[in-house]
DSSP file (Angstrom, degrees, kcal/mol; ACC not computed):
  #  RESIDUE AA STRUCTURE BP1 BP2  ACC     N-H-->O    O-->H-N    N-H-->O    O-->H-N    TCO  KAPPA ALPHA  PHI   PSI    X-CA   Y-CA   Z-CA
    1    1 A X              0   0    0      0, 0.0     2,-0.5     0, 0.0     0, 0.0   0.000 360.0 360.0 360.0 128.9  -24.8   -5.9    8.4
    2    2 A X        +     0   0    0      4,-0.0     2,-0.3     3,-0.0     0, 0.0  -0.911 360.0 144.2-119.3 158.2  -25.4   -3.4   11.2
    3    3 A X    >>  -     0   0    0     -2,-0.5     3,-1.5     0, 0.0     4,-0.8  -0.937  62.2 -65.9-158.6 160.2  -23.3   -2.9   14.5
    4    4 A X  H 3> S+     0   0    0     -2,-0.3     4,-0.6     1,-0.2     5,-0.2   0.652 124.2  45.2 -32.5 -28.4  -22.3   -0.2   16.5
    5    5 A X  H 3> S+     0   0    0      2,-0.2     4,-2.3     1,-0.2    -1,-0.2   0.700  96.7  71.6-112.1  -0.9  -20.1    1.6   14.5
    6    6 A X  H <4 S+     0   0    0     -3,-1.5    -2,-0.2     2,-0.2    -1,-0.2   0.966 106.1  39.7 -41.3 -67.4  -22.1    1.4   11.7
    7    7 A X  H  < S+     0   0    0     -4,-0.8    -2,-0.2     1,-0.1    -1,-0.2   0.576 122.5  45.1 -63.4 -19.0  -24.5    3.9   13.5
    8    8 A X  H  < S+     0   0    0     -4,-0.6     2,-0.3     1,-0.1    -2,-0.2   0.767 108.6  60.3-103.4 -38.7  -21.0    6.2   15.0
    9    9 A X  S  < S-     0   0    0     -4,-2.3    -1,-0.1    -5,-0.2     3,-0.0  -0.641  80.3-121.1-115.7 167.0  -19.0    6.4   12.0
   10   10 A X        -     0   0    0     -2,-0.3    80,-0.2    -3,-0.0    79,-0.1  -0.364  35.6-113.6 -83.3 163.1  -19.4    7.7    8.5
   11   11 A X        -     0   0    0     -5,-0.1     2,-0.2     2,-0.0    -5,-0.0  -0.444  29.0-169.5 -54.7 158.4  -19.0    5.1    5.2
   12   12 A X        -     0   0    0     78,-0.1     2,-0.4    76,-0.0    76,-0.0  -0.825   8.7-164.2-154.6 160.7  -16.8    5.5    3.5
   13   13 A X        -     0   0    0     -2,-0.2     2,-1.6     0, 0.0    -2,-0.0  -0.923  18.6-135.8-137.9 100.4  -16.0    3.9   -0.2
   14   14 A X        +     0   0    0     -2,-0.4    26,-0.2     1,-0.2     4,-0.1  -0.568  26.5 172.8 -97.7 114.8  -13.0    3.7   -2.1
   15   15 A X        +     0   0    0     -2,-1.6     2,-0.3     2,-0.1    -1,-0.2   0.419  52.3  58.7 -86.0 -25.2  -13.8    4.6   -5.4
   16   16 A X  S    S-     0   0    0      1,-0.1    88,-0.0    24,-0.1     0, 0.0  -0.914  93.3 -87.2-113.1 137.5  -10.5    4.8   -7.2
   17   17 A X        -     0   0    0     -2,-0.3     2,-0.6    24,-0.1    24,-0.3  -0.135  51.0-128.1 -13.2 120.6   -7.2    2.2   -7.9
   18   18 A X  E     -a   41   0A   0     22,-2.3    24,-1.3    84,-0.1     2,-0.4  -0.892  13.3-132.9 -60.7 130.3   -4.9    2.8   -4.4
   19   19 A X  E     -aB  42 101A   0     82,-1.7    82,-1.6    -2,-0.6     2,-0.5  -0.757  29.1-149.4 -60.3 114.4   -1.0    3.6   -5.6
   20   20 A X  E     - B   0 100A   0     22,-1.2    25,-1.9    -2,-0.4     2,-0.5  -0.968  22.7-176.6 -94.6 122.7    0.5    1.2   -3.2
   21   21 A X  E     -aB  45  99A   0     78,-1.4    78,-3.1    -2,-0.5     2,-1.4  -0.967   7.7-165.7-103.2 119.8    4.1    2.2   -1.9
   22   22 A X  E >   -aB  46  98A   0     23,-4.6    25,-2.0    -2,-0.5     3,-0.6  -0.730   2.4-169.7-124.7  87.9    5.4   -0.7    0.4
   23   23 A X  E 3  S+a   47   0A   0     74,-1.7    25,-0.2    -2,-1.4    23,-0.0  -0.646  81.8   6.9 -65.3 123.3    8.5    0.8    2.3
   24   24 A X  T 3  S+     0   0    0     23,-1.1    -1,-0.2    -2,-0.3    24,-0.2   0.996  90.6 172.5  56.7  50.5   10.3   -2.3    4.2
   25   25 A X    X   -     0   0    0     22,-1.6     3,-4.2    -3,-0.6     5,-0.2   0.537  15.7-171.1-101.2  18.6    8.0   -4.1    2.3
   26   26 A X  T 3  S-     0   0    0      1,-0.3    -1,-0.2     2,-0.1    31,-0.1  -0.240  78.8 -27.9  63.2-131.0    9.2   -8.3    2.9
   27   27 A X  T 3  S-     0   0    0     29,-0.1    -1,-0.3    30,-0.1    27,-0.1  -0.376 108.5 -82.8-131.2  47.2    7.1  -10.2    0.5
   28   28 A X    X>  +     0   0    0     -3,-4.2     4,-1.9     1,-0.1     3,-1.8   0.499  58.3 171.2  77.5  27.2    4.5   -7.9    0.5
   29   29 A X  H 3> S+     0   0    0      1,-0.3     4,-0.9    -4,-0.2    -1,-0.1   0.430  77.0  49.4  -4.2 -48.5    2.3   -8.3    3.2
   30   30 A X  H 3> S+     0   0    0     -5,-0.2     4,-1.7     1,-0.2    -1,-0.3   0.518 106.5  61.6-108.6  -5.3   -0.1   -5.2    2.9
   31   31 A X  H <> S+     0   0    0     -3,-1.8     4,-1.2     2,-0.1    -2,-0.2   0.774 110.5  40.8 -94.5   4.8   -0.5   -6.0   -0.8
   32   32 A X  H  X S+     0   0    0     -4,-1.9     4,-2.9     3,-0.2     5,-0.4   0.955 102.4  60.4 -46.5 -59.9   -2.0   -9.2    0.3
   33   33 A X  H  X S+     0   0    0     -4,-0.9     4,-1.8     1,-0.2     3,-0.2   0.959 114.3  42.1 -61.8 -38.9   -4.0   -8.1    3.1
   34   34 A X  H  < S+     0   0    0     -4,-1.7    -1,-0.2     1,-0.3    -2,-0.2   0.843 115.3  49.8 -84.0  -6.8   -6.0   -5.7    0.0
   35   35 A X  H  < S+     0   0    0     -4,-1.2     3,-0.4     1,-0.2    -1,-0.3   0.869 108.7  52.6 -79.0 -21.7   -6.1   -8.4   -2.6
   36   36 A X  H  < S+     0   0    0     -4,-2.9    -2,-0.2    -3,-0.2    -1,-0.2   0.606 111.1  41.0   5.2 -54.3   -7.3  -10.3   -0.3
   37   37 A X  S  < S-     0   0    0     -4,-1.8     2,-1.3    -5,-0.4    -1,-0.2   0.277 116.7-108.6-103.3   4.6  -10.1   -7.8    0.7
   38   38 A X        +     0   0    0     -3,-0.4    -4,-0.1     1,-0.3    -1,-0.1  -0.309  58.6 163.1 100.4 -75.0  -10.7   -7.1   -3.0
   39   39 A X        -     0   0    0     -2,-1.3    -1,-0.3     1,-0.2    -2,-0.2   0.315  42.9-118.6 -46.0 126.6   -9.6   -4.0   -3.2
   40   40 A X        +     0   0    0    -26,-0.2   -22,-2.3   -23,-0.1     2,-0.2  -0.082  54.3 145.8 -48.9 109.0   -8.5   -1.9   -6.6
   41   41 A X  E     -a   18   0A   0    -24,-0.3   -22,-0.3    -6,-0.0     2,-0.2  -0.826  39.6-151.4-174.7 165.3   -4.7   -1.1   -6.4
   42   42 A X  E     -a   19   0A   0    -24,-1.3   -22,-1.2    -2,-0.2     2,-0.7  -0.430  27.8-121.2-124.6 145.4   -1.9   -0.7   -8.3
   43   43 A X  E     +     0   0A   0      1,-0.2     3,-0.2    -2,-0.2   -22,-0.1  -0.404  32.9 177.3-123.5  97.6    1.5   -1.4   -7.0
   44   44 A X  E     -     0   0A   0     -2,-0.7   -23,-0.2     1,-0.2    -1,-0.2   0.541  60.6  -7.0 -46.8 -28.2    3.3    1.9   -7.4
   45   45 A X  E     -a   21   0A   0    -25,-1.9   -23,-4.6     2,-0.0     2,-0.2  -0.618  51.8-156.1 166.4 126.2    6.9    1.2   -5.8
   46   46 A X  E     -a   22   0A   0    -25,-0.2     2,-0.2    -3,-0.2   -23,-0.2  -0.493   8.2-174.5 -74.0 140.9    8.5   -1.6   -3.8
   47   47 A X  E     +a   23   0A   0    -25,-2.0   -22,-1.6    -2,-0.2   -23,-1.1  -0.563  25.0 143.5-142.0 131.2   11.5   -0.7   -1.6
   48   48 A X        -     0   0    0    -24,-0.2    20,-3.5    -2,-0.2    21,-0.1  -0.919  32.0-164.0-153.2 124.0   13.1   -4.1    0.0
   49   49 A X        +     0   0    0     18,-0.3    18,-0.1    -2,-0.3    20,-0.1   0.611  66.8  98.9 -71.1 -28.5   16.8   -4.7    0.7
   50   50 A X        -     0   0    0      1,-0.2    -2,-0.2    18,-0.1    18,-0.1   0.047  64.4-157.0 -55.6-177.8   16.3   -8.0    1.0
   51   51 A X  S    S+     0   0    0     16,-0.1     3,-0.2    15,-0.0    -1,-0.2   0.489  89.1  40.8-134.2 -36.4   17.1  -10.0   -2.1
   52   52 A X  S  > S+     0   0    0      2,-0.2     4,-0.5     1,-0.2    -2,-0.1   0.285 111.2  58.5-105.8  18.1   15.0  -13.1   -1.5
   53   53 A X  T  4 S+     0   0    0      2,-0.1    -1,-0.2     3,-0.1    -4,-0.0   0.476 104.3  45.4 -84.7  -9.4   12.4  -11.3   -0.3
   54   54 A X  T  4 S+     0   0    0     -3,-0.2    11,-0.2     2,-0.2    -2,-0.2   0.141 110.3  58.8-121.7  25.2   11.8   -9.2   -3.2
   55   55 A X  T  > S+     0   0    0      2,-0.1     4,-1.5     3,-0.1     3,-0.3   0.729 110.2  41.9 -87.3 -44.9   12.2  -12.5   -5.3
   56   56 A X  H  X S+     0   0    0     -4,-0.5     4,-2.6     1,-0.2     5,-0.2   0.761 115.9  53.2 -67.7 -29.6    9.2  -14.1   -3.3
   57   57 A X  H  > S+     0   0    0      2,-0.2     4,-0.8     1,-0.2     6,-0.3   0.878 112.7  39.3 -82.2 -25.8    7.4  -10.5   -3.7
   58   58 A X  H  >>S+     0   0    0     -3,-0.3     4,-2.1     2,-0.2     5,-1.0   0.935 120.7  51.4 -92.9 -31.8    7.8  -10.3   -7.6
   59   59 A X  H  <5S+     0   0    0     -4,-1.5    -2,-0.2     3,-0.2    -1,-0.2   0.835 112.4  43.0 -17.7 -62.6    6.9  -14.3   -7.6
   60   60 A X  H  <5S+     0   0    0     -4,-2.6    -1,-0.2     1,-0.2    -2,-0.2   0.813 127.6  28.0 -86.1 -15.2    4.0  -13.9   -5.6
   61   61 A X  H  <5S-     0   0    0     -4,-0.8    -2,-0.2    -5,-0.2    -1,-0.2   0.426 105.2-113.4-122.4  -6.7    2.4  -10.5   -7.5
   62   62 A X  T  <5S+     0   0    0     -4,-2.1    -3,-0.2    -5,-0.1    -4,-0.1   0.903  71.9 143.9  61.1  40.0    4.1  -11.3  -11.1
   63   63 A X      < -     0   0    0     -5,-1.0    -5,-0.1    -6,-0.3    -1,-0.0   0.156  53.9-148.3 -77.7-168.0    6.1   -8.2  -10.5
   64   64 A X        +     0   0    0      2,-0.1     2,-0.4    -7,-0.0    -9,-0.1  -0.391  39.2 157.0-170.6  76.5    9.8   -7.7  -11.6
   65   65 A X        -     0   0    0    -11,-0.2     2,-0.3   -10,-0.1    -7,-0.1  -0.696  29.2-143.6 -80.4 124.1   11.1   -5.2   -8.5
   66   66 A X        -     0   0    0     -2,-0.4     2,-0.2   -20,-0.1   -18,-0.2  -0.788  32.6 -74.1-108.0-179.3   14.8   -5.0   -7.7
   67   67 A X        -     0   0    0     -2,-0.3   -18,-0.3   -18,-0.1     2,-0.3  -0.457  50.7-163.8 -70.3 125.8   16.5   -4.6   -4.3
   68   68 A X        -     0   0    0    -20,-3.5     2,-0.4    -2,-0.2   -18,-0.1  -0.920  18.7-143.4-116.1 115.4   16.3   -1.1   -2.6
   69   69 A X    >>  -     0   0    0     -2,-0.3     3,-3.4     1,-0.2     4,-1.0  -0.506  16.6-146.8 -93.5 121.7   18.2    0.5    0.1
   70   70 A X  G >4 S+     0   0    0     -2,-0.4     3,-0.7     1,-0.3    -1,-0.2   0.903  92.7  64.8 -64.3 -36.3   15.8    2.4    1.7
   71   71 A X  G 34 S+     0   0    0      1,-0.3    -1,-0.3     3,-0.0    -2,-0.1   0.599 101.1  56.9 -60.0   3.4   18.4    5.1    2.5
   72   72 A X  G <4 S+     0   0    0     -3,-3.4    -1,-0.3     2,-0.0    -2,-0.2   0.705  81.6  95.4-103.9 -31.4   18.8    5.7   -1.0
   73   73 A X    <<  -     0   0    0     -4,-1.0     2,-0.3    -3,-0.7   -26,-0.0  -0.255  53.8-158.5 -84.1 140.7   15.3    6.5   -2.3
   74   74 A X    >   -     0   0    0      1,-0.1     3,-2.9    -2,-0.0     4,-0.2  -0.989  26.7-111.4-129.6 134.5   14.5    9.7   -2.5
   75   75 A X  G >  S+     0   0    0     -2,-0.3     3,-2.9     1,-0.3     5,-0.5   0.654 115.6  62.4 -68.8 -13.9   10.4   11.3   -2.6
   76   76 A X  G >  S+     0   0    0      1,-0.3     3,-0.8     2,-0.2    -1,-0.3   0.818 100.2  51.1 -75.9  -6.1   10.8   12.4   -6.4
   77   77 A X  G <  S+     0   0    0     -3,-2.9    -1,-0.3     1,-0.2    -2,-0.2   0.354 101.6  70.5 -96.8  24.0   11.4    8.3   -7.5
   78   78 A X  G <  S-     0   0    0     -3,-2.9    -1,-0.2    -4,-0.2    -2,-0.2   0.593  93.6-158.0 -48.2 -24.3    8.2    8.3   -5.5
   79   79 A X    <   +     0   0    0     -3,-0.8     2,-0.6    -4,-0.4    -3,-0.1   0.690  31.9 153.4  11.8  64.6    6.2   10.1   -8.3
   80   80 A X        +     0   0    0     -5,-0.5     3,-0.2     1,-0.2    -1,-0.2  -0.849  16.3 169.8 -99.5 118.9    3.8   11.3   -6.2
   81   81 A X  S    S+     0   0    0     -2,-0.6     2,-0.5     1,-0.3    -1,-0.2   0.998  72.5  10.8 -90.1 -50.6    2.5   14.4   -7.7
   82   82 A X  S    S+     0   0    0      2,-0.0    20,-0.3     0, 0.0     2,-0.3  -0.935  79.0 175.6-121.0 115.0   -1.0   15.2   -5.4
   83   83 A X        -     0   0    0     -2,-0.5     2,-0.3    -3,-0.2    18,-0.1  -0.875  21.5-154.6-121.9-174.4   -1.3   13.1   -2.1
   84   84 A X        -     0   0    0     -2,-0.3     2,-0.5    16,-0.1    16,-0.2  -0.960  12.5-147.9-123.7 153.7   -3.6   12.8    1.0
   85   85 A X        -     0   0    0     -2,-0.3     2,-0.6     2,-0.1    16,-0.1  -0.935  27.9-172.2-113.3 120.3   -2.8   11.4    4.5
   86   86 A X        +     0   0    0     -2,-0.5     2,-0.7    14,-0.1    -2,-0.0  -0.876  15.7 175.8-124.5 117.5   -6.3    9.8    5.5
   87   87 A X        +     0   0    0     -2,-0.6     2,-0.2     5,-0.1     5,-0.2  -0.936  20.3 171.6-120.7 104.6   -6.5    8.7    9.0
   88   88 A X        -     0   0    0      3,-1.5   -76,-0.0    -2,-0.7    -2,-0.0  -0.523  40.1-118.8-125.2 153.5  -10.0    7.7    9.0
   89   89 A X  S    S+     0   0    0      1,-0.2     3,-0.1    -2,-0.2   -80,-0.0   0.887 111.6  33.0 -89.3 -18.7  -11.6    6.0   11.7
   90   90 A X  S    S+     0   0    0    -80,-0.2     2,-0.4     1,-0.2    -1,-0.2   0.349 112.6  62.6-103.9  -0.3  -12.6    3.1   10.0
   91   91 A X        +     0   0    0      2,-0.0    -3,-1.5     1,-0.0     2,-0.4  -0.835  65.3 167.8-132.3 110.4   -9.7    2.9    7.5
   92   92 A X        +     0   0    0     -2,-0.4     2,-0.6    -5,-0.2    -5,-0.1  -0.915   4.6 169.9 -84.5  80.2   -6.6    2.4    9.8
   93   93 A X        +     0   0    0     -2,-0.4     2,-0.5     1,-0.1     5,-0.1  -0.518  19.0 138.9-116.2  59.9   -3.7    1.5    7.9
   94   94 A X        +     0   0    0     -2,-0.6     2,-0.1     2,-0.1    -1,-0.1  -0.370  25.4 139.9-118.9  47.2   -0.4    1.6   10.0
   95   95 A X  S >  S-     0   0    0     -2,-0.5     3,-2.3     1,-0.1     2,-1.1  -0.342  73.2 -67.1 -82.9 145.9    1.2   -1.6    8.7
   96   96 A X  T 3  S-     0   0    0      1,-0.2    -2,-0.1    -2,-0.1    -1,-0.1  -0.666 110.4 -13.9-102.1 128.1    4.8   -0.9    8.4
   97   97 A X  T 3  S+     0   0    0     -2,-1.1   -74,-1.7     1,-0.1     2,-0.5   0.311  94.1 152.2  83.1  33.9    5.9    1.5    5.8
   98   98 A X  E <   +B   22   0A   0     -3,-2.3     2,-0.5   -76,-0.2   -76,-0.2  -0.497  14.2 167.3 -89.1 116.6    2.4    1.2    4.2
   99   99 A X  E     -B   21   0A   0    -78,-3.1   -78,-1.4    -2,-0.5     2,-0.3  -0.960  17.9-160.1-132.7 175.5    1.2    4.3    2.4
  100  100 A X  E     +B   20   0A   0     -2,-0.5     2,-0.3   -16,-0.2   -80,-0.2  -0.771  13.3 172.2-134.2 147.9   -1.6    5.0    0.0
  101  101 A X  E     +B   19   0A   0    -82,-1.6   -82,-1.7    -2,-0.3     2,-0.3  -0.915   4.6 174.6-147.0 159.6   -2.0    7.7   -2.4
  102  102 A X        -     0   0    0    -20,-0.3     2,-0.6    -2,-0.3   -84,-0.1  -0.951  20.9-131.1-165.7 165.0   -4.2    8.4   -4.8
  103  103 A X              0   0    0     -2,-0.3   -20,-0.0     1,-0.1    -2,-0.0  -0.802 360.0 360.0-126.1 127.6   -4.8   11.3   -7.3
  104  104 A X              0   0    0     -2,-0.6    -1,-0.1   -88,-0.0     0, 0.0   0.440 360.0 360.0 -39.0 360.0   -8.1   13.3   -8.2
């Protein structure tokens, strides 16, 4: 399919699993929207306070997440050893508290 930004921006192709981290993440919203669209990713670390929102979230993804106060977490139980911040023009991802990582 071609359109206009086809011709203005570059491809680009992700080639590797995303590490999903879902900060304030409900019942998991942004790992819908990329199963949804197909896309390889892993989900690397939950944090929800909620308690029956991160019932519906281990429910819906066949997870087993507990409740997490976000004020508590700290980046090393992130265990992100190499990341990138990609603000790309065609991959906009500013869902909230959605980040991606992924490792060379």
């Amino acid at each position: 399919m071609t359109n206009l930004f086809s011709y203005v921006l570059p491809k680009y192709k992700i080639d590797k699993p995303i590490r999903l981290i879902e900060l304030f993440a409900g019942v998991g919203s942004q790992a819908m929207a990329l199963r949804n669209l197909g896309v390889g990713f892993e989900h690397h670390f939950v944090c929800e306070i909620d308690k029956y929102c991160i019932k519906s979230y281990n429910a819906i993804f066949g997870t087993n997440f507990e409740t997490t106060d976000i004020k508590k977490v700290s980046a090393a139980e992130l265990k992100i050893t190499e990341r990138e911040i990609l603000l790309h023009y065609d991959l906009f991802l500013s869902m909230s508290g959605l980040i991606i990582s992924w490792t060379r």
